[in-house]
C-alpha positions in Angstrom: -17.6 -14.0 32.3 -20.8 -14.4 33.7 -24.4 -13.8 32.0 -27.4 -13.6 32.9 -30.2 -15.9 30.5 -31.2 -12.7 29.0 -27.6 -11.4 28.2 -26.4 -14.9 26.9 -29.5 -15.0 24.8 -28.4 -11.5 22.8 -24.7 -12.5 23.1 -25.4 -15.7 20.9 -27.8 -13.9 18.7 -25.3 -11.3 18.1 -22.2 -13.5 17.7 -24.3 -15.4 14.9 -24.4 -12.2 12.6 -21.2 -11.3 12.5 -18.0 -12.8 10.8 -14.1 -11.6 10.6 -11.7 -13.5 8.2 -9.2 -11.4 8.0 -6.0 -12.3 9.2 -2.4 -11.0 9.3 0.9 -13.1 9.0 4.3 -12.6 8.0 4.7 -13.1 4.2 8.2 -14.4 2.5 7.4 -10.9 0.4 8.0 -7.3 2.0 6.0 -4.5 1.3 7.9 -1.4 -0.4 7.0 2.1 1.0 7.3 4.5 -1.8 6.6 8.3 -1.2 2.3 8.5 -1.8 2.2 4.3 -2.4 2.5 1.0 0.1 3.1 -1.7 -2.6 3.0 -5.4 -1.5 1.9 -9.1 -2.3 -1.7 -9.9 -3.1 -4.5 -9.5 -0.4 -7.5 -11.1 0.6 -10.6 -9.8 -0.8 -13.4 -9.3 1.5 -16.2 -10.0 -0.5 -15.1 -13.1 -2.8 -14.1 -16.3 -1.5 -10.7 -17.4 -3.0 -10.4 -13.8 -5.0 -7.3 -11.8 -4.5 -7.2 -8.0 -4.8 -3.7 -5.7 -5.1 -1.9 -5.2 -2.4 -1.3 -0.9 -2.6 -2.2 1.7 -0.8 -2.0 5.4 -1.6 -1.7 8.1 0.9 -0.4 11.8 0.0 1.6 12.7 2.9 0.0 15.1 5.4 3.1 17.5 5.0 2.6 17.9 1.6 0.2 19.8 -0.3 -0.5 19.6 -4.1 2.9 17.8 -5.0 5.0 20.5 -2.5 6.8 19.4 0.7 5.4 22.0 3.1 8.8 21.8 4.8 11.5 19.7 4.6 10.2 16.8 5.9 12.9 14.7 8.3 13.5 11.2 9.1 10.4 11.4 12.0 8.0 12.7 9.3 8.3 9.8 7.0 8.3 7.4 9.9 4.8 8.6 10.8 3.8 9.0 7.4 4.8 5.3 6.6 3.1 4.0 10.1 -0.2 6.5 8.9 -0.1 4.3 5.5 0.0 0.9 7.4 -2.6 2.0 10.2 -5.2 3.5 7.1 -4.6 -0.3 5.0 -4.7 -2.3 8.1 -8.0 -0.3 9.1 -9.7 -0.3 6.2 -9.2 -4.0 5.3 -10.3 -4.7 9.4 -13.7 -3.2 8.3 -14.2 -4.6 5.0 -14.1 -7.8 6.5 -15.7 -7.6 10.0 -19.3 -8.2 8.8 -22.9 -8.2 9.7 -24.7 -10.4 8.0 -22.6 -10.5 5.8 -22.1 -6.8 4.7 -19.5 -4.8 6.5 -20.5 -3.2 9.7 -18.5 0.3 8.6 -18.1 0.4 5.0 -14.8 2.2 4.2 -15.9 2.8 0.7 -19.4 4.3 2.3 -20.2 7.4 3.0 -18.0 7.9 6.2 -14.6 7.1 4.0 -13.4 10.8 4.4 -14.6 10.8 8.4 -12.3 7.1 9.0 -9.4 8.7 7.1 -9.7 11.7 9.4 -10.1 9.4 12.5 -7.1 6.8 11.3 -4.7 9.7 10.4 -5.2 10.5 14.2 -4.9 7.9 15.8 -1.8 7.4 13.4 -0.2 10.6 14.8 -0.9 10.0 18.2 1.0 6.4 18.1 3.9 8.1 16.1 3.8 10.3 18.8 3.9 7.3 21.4 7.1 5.6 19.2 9.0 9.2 19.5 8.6 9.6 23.7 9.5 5.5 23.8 12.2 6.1 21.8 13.3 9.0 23.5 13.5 7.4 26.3 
């Protein structure tokens, strides 16, 4: 790719700010889906060198309201539900630990958490969605 002085000037001034270390491999350990919970290994932590925090998530099922299945939820519900929980963890960690000088660019825990659970759970759907039509197929 080509740039101008200009561009290549902001490109390099830019690229200095900002620093991802997360990564994602395969661990000898599975996670465990449970109905509301993702359970798994150690992760990480974004803002301490060498720290580990838990590896959970928690996520009430969108077809569920206060403890109640709104209906009986099939096989294709808890697939999505599951693949909702990994998109949410694997999101939030992503922005936790892409940082600007050295504070995260989009703070999950800020005051857009509710607005990037909204957005995720999307997104979430519309890849289930995608997994259904491919599996149709």
């Amino acid at each position: 790719m080509d740039l101008s002085p200009a561009q290549e000037a902001v490109f390099e001034m830019t690229r200095a700010r900002v620093s991802h270390r997360l990564t994602f491999s395969k661990t000898a350990e599975p996670r465990e889906f449970l109905a509301t919970e993702l359970l798994g290994p150690a992760i990480p932590d974004a803002f301490k060198d060498g720290a580990v925090q838990a590896g959970e998530w928690q996520q009430t099922p969108e077809f569920c309201m206060n403890g109640q299945a709104l209906e009986e939820p099939t096989e294709r519900h808890w697939l999505g539900h599951f693949l909702s929980m990994v998109i949410n963890e694997a999101v939030h960690e992503a922005l936790e630990h892409f940082q600007v000088d050295g504070k995260p660019y989009l703070n999950p825990h800020g005051k857009n958490e509710g607005l990037i659970y909204i957005h995720v759970n999307k997104l979430a759907a519309q890849l289930a969605e995608l997994a259904e039509e491919e599996e149709s197929a």
